[in-house]
N, C-alpha and C positions, 0 to 999 in steps of 0.2 A: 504494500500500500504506500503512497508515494502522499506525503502532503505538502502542499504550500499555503505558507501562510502568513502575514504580513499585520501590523500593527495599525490600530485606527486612532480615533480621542481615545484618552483616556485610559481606561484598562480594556477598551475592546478590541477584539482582533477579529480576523476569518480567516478563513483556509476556504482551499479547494482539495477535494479528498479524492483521488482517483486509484481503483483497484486493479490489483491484474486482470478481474476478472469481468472488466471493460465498464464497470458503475461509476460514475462522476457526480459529486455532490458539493454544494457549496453550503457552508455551516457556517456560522456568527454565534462567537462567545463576548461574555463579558461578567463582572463583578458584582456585587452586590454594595449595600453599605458598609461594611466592613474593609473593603478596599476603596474606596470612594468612589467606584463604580457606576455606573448607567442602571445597573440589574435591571439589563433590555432583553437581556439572552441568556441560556444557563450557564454556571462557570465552568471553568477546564474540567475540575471531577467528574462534573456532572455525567459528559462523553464516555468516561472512563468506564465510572460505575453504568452506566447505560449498556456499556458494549461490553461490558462484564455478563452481567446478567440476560441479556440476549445469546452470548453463545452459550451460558450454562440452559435455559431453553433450546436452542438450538441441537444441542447434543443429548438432553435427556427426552427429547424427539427421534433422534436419532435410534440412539438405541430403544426406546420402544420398537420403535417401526420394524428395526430386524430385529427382535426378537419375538416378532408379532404382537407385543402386547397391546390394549388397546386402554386410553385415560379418555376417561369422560370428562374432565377440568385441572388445567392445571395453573398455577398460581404460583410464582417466585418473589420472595422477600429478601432482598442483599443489604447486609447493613456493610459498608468500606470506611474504614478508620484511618487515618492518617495523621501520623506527628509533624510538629512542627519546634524546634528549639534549637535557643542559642542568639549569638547576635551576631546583626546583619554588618555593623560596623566594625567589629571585630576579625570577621569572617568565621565564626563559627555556628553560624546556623545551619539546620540542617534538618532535610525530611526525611521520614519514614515512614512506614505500614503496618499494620498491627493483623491479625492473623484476618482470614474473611469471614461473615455470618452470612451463613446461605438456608434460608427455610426454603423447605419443598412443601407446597401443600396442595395432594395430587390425588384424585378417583381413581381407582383401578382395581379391579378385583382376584388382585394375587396376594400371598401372603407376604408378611412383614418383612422375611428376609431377602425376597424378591424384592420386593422396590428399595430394602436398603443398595441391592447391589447395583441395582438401576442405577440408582443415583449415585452411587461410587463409579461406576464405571462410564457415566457420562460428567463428571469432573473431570477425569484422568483423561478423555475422550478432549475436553477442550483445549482448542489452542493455551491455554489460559496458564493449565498445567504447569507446563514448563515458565509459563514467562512470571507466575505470581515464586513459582518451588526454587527457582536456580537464578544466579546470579551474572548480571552482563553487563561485560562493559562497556557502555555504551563510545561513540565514537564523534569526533567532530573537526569539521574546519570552519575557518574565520573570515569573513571576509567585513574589511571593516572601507567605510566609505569608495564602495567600488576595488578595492586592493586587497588580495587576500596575503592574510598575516598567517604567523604560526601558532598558535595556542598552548595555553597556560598549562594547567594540573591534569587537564583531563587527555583522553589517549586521542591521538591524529586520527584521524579518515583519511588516508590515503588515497584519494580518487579526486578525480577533478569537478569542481563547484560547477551545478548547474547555474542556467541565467539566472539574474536575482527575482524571486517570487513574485512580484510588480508582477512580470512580465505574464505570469502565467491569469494573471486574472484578466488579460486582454485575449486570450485567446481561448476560451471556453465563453459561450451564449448564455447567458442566463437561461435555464430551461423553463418549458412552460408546462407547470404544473398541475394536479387537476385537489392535491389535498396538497397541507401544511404541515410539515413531518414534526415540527417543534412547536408548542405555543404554550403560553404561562396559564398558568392554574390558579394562581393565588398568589399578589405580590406580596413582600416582607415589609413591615413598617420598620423603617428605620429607626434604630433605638440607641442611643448613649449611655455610656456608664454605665453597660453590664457586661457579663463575658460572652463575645462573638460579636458584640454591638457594632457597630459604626465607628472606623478609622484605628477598629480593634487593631487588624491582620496587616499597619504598617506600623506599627509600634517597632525599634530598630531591635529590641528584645522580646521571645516569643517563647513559651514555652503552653503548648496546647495542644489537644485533638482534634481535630475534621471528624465532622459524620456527615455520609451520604446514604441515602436510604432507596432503593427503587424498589417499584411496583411492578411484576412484572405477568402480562394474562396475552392472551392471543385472542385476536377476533375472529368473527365466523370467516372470512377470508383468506386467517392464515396469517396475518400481521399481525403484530405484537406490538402491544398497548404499553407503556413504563411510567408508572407517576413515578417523578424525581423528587424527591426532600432534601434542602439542606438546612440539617438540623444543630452545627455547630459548624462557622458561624451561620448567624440566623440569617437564611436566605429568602428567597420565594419558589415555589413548585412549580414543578414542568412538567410538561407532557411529551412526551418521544413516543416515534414512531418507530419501530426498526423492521426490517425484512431486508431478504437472501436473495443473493441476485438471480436471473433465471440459469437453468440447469442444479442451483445449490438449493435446490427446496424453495425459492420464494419466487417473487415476480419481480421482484426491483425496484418496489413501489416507494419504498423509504431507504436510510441508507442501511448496510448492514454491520454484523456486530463488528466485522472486523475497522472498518471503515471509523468508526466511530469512537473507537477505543484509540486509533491510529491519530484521530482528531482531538481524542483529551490529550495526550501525550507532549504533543506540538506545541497544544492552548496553556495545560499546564506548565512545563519550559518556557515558555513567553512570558506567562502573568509575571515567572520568576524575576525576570530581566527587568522587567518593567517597573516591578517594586525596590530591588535592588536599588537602581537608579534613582527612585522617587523617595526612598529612604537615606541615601546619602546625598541627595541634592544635586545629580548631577545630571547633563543635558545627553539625553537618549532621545530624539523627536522620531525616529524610525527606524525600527527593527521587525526584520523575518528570518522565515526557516524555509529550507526545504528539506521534507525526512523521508527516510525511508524503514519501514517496518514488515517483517516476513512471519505469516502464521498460516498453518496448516494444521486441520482438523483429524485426529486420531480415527482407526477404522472402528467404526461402530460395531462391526457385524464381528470382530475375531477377539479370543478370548485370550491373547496372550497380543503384546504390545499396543497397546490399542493408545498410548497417547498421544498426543497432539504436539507440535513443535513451535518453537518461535526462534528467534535470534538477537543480536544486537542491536538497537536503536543507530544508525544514520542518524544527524545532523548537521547541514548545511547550515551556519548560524551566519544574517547579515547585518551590521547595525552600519547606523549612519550616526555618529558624534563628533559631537568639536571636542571631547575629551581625551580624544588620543588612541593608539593600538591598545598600549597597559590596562585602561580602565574596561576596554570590552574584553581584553579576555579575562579580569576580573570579574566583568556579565557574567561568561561564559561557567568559570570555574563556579561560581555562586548559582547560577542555574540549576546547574549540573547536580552542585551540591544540598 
């Protein structure tokens, strides 16, 4: 899955998300009050957690289907945790992940330790597998006001910088749609002086959890419905749409899981950059990426290696400042970090 994606006001970005598997999709992230945000669009997690839970659907479909069993309702709950600590001016902050919560709540008329194995064996089954179980280094180059430089802490990409991401938003059409795969549920009121509140998550010292919450049901068509929650900091709810492209199970109608997880990934490394900067004061007016991320889905139907694969994260980091080489791969390594 190949993204580009490019920086707007504020903390808003977009990407253009294209698959191998020929689905093109244009997506709009942004922040809420806690970053001082527009919260016009869901945040970078949001994607993540969206595309999380759509492939874990995706594969506990799967493996029904061969093994013929048959679910009269099925219902996915993902809680995604995420840390955040340390300080931004120091350079010691830094994220992490805290183990996944995944309910299954599913109709089907086999016994208990059938469907426990169902669901064991469509985890291990999703790409997801390997990318949430093992550890990658992710990879990168710099290109800083048109010139690429060499990079800080983190490891080289050794391949050569595609055109700068700009470019890619002039040559894809806006598509003409007939639904709206994202729209808000419920905005957050912006709140002061509590934890998660408003102008919380640039405080230059951070020590906190993320919660992301999705909802996850299929329609009579075969789409998948996802109300998104963010429940620290206090955000507002979305709604996602996700489906499989054709030949993969779906019809291409919305984008799918992979696509979409490909697009938190981008959005999330950008908001980084962007706070980075608006945390120490310094002048960032335009930064993108272009990434590249590799997942393949484990065989449903065989009862020995059946998991799924992923790889290293690509990215293409571009920024344009009058701050110098040093301070972007400082971006960079603090992104990263």
């Amino acid at each position: 899955v190949r993204v580009w994606a490019r920086s707007l006001s504020g903390m808003q970005k977009e990407c253009i998300v294209a698959s191998a598997l020929g689905t093109v999709w244009r997506l709009a992230s942004d922040e809420g009050p806690y970053l001082d945000g527009f919260d016009a669009a869901p945040c970078p997690l949001a994607f993540m957690t969206v595309g999380m839970v759509s492939s874990y659907m995706n594969s506990l479909l799967a493996v029904a289907n061969a093994r013929e069993l048959a679910i009269r309702h099925l219902t996915l709950v993902q809680d995604n945790r995420y840390t955040m600590e340390g300080s931004a001016l120091q350079g010691t902050m830094t994220g992490g992940a805290l183990p996944v919560g995944l309910e299954v709540q599913i109709g089907i008329d086999v016994e208990d330790d059938v469907v426990a194995d169902l669901v064991q064996t469509a985890v291990c089954v999703s790409p997801l597998e390997r990318l949430l179980r093992e550890r990658h280094a992710s990879r990168f180059s710099l290109t800083v006001d048109g010139r690429e430089v060499p990079v800080g802490r983190v490891e080289t990409l050794d391949s050569c910088a595609p055109p700068d991401p700009q470019r890619a938003f002039s040559q894809f059409a806006l598509p003409v749609t007939t639904g709206v795969p994202i729209s808000r549920l419920a905005a957050v009121t912006p709140v002061a002086g509590v934890a998660g509140g408003a102008h919380t998550s640039l405080q230059s010292k951070q020590r906190r959890t993320l919660h992301v919450r999705a909802l996850c049901r299929r329609r009579h068509d075969g789409v998948k419905e996802i109300e998104q929650q963010l429940h620290s900091p206090l955000g507002s709810t979305f709604q996602f749409l996700s489906d499989e492209a054709p030949g993969q199970g779906g019809l291409g109608a919305a984008p799918d899981a992979a696509s979409y997880m490909a697009a938190g990934v981008a959005f999330c490394f950008m908001t980084q950059l962007g706070r980075y900067a608006t945390i120490l004061k310094r002048e960032l007016p335009k930064y993108g990426v272009a990434q590249d991320t590799c997942y393949s889905r484990g065989d449903a139907s065989s009862a020995e290696d059946t998991s799924g694969t992923t790889g290293a994260v690509k990215t293409h980091v571009y920024l344009d400042t009058p701050e110098g080489a040093e301070f972007a791969r400082d971006c960079v390594d603090m992104g990263e970090q």
